[in-house]
C-alpha positions in Angstrom: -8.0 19.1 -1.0 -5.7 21.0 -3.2 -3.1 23.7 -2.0 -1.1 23.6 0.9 -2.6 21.6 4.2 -1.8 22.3 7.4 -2.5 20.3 10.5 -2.7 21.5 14.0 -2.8 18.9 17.2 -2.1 19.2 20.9 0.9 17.1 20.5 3.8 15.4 17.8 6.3 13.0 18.1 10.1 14.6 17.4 11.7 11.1 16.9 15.6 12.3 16.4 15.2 13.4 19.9 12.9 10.6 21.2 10.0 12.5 22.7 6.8 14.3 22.3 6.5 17.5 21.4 3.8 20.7 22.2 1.8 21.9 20.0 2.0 20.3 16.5 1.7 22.4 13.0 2.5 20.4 10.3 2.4 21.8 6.6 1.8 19.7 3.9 1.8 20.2 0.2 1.6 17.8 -2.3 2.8 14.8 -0.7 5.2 16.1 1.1 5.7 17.5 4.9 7.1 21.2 4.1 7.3 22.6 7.4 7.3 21.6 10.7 6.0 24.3 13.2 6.9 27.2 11.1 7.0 30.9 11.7 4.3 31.8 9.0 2.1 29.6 7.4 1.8 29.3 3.7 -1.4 31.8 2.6 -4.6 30.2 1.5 -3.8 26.9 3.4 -6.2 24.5 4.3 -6.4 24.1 7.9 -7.2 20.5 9.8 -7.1 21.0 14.1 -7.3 17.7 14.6 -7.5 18.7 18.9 -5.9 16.8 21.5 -3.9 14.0 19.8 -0.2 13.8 19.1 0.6 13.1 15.2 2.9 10.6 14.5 4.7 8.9 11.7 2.8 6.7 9.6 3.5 3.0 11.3 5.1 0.4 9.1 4.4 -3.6 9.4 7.1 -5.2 7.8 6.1 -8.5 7.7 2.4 -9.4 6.8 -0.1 -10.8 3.9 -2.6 -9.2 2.6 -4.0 -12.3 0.3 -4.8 -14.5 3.6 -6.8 -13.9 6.1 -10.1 -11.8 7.1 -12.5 -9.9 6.4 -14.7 -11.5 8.7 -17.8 -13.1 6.8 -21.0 -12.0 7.8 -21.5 -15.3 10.3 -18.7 -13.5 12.0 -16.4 -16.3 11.2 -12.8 -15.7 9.7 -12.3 -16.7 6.1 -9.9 -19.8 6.5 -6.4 -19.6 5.3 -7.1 -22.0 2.0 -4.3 -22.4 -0.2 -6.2 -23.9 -3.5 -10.2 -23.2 -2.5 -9.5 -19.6 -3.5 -9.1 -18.8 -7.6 -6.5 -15.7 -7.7 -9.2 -12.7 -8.5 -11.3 -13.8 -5.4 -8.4 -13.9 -3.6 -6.6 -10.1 -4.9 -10.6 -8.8 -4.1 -9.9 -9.8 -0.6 -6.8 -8.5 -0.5 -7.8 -5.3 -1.3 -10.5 -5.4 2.3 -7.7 -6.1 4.2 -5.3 -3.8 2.7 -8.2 -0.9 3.3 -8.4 -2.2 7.1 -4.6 -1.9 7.8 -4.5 2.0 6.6 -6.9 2.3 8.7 -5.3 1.3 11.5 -2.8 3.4 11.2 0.0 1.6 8.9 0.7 3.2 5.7 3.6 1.2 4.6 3.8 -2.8 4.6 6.1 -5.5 3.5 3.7 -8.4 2.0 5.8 -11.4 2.5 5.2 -14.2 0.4 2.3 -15.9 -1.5 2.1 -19.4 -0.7 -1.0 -20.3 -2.9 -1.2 -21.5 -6.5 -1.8 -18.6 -8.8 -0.5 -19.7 -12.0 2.6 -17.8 -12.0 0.8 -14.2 -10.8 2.5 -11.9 -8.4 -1.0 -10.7 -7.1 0.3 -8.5 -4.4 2.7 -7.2 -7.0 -0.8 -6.6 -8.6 -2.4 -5.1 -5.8 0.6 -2.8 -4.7 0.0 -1.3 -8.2 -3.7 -0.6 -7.6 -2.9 1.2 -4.2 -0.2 3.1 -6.2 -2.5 4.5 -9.1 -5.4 5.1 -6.1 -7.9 2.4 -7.4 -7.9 0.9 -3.5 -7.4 2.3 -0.5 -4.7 0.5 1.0 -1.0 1.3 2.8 2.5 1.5 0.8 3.3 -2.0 -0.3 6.7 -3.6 -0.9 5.5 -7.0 -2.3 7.6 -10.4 -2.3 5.4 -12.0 -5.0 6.0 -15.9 -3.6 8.4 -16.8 -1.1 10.9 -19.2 -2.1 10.8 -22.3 -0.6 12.5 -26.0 -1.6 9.9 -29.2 -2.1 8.3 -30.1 1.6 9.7 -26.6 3.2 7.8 -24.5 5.4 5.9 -22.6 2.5 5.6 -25.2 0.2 1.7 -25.2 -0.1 1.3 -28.7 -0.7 2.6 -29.1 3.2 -0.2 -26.2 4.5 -2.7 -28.2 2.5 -0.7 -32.0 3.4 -1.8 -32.8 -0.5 -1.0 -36.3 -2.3 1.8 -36.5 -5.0 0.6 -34.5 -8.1 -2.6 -32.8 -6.8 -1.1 -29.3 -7.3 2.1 -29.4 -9.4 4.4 -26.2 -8.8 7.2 -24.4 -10.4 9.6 -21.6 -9.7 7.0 -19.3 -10.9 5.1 -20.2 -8.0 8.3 -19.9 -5.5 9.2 -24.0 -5.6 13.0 -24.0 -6.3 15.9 -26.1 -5.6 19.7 -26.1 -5.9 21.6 -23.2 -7.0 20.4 -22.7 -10.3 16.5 -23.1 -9.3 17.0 -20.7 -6.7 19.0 -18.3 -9.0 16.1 -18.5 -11.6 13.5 -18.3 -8.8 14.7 -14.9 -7.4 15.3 -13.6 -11.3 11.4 -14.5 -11.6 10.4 -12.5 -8.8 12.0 -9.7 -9.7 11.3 -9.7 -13.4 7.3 -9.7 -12.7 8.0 -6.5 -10.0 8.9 -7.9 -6.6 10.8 -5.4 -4.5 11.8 -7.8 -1.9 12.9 -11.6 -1.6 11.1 -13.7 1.3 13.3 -17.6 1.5 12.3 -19.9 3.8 15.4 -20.5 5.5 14.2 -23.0 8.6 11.0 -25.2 9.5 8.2 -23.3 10.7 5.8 -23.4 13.7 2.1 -24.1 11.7 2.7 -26.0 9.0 3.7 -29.9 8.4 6.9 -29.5 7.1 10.4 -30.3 8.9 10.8 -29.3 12.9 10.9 -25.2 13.2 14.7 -25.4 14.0 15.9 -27.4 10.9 17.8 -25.7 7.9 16.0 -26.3 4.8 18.1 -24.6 2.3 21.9 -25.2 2.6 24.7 -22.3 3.1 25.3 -22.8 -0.4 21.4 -21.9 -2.0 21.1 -19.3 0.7 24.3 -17.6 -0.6 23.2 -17.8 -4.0 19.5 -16.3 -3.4 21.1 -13.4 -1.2 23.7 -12.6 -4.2 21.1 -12.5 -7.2 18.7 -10.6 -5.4 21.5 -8.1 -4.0 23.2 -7.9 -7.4 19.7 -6.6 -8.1 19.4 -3.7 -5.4 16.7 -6.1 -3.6 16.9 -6.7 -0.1 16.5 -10.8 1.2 13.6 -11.4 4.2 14.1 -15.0 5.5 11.6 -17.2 7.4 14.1 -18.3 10.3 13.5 -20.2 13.5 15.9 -22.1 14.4 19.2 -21.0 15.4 21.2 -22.9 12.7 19.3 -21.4 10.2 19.4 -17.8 11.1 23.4 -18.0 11.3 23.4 -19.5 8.2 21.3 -16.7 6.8 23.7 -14.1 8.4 26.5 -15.8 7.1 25.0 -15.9 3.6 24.0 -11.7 3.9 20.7 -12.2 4.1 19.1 -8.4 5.3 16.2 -9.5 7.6 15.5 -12.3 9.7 11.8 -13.0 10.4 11.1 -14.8 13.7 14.2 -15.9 14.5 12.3 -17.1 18.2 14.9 -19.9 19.0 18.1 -17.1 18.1 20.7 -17.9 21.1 22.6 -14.9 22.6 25.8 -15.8 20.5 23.1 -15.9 17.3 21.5 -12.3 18.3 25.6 -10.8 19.0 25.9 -12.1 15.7 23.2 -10.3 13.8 23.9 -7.3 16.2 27.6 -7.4 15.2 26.6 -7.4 11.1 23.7 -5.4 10.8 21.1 -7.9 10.4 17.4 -6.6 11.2 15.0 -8.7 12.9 11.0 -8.7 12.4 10.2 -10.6 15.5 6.6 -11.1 15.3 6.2 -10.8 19.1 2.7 -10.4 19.2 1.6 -13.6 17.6 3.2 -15.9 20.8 0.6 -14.3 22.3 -2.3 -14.1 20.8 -2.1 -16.2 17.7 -5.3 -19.0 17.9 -3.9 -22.2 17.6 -7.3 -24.1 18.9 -7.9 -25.6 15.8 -4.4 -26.6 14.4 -3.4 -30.0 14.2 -2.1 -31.5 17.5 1.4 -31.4 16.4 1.2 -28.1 15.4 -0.2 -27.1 18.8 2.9 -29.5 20.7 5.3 -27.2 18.6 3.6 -24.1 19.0 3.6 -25.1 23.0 7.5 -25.7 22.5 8.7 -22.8 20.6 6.2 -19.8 22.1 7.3 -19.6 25.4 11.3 -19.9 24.4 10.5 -16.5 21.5 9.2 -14.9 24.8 12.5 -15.0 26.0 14.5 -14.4 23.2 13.4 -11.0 22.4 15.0 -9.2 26.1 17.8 -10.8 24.7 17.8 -9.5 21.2 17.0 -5.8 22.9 20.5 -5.7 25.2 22.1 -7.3 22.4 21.4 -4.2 20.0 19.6 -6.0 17.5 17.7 -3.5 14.8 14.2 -4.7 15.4 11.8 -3.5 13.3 7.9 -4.3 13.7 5.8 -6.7 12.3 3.0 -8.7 12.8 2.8 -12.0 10.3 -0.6 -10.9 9.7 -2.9 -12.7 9.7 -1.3 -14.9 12.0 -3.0 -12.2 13.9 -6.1 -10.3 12.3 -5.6 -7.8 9.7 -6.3 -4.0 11.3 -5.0 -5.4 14.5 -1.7 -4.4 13.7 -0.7 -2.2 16.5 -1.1 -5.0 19.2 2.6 -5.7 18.3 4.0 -2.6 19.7 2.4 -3.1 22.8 4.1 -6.5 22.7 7.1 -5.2 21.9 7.4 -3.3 25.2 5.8 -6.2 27.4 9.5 -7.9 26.3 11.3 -5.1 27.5 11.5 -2.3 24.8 10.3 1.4 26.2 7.5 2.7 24.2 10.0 5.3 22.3 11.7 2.6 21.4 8.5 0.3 20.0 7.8 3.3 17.9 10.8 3.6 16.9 10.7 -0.1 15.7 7.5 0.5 13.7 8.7 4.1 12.0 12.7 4.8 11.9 13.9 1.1 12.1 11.4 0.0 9.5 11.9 2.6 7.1 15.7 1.8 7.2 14.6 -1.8 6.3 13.0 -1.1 3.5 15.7 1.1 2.6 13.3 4.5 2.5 14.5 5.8 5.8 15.5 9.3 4.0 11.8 9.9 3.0 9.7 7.9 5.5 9.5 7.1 9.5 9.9 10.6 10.9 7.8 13.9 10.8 10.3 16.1 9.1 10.6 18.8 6.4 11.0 16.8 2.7 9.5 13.7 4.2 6.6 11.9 2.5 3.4 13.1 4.1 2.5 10.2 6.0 0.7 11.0 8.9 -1.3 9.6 12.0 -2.6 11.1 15.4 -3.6 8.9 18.4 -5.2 10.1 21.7 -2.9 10.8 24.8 0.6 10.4 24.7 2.1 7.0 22.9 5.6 7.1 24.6 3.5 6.8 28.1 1.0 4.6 26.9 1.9 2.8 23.9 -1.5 1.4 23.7 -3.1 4.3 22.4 -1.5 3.3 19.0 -4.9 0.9 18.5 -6.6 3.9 18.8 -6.4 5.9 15.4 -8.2 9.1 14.7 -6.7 10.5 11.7 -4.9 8.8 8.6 -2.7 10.6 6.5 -0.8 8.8 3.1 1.4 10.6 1.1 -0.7 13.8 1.5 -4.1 12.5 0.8 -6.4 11.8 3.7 -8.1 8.8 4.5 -9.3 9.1 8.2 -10.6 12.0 10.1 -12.7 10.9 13.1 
């Protein structure tokens, strides 16, 4: 479409004052929201009534990855998460499905987290966030890691995924293997310099994978304070993987921006990230649905261990006044099944204003674009979605997308 755009629906969500508004006209032009239920329209628009929906801000998943994961093959079977059976273009090609499949469902902004394969140095999602940018794929906003940093034996350390002898697959701090100071200074510098636009460390252990228990510290205060001041002295935010309580106040302590999990965070922890700022990406969803059947039996006794104590953490993290923002740790669960989070969100408490707030205005001031995305407003990029009834009643409706808009262009019109 060229010219002005204007959409028309039954309903839109005013987030500044937290409820849903009648009717919607939205004016778009270029790829930008221009108006929002003016006076006049602008002549020789083109006009979308999109019926009895309520528009919405484009939702945001702030931790996921795109290079794991789905699509389904035609057996019906999920691709497995391989770490070295995958070469890096068969891997970026599936990338792009599943970057198609999470538009789709509604999220035009992601945060890919973290490569944990061998790619010979590549930042492939940096790769693919390019080809969504010049309108090659189809695919939602990405603000890529490149690979997560990680010392020898830690939580993403793909030799543990893939519990491979000595030697098999050598890594380097190209690849996100760094330790000390220095290697983790040089490892961040790497990231960066290939066009990362966010760090991911593994800070703590993690539930599915054969490294150290999910509680322990695997980098000390020392390398954690060093990754969090070359990525900052850069402008670049820090994401850590942190379970364990230890670890995610030794992540605050260090000024690390986001804490990802965090499912065994004690009340003192959460008062603690409440009382500096810290965001937290709890990945709610996943204690609930992720399928575990197939893991190794000690990754099923941990996953029996930790999953019912991150139930009980997030309540705690909500009356704390802890910024959560939303996220899945796709494809922990499947890629396009995004939206199952918010609905887990509120199951732990939240009210469904405040799950979308989590997955809009919180995430946007994450990612440090909360002046251009996360609400429907005039001068905001023109990211737009509509959903059937009314979200803040029902916040399942959110897996139920009928329109897709991304920076002005749209994708989805059913």
């Amino acid at each position: 479409m060229t010219g002005p755009v204007v959409l028309r629906a039954a309903r839109w969500l005013d987030s500044d004052a937290g409820q849903v508004r009648s009717p919607a006209v939205i004016v778009v032009e270029g790829n930008r929201i221009t108006a929002v239920n003016p006076d006049r329209i602008p002549q020789g628009a083109t006009e979308l009534d999109l019926g009895d929906v309520t528009l919405l801000p484009g939702l945001m998943d702030m931790e996921l990855n795109f290079l794991i994961g789905g699509p389904e093959t035609p057996t019906g079977l999920p691709l497995p998460m391989h770490g070295v059976q995958d070469d890096p273009a068969y891997r970026t090609i599936r990338a792009t499905l599943n970057a198609r499949t999470t538009l789709m469902a509604g999220f035009t902004t992601v945060r890919n987290l973290g490569l944990m394969v061998k790619t010979g140095g590549y930042l492939l999602d940096v790769a693919l966030q390019r080809a969504v940018d010049q309108g090659w794929v189809e695919g939602p906003r990405i603000i890529p890691a490149g690979h997560a940093i990680t010392p020898y034996g830690g939580h993403l350390d793909p030799t543990v995924f893939q519990r491979l002898a000595p030697g098999i697959m050598p890594l380097s701090i190209g690849e996100g293997i760094a330790n000390g100071v220095g290697e983790v200074r040089a490892c961040v510098r790497y990231q960066i310099r290939h066009g990362a636009k966010v760090i991911k460390v593994s800070a703590s252990g993690g539930v599915m994978s054969h490294s150290t228990g999910p509680g322990a510290q695997q980098y000390s205060d020392e390398e954690l304070a060093a990754i969090a001041d070359e990525a900052h002295r850069a402008g670049i935010r820090v994401a850590a993987h942190a379970v364990g309580d230890s670890a995610v106040q030794a992540c605050i302590r260090a000024g690390i921006d986001c804490i990802e999990h965090g499912f065994l965070a004690s009340e003192e922890t959460l008062k603690m990230m409440a009382d500096h700022g810290t965001f937290l990406v709890s990945t709610t969803y996943l204690t609930d649905a992720m399928d575990i059947a197939r893991a190794a039996p000690e990754l099923r006794k941990k996953a029996a261990e930790v999953f019912p104590r991150a139930k009980s953490m997030l309540p705690k993290a909500v009356a704390a006044g802890v910024r959560i923002a939303c996220g899945t740790d796709a494809p922990a669960v499947p890629h396009g099944d995004n939206a199952k989070e918010l609905a887990a969100l509120v199951s732990r408490g939240m009210t469904p204003m405040q799950a979308l707030h989590a997955a809009t205005v919180t995430s946007a001031e994450l990612v440090g674009l909360n002046d251009e995305l996360g609400r429907l407003r005039e001068g905001f990029l023109a990211d737009v979605i509509a959903v059937p009834g009314d979200p803040t009643q029902d916040i399942t409706v959110t897996q139920d997308v009928r329109f897709v808009m991304k920076d002005g262009r749209v994708h989805k019109n059913v």
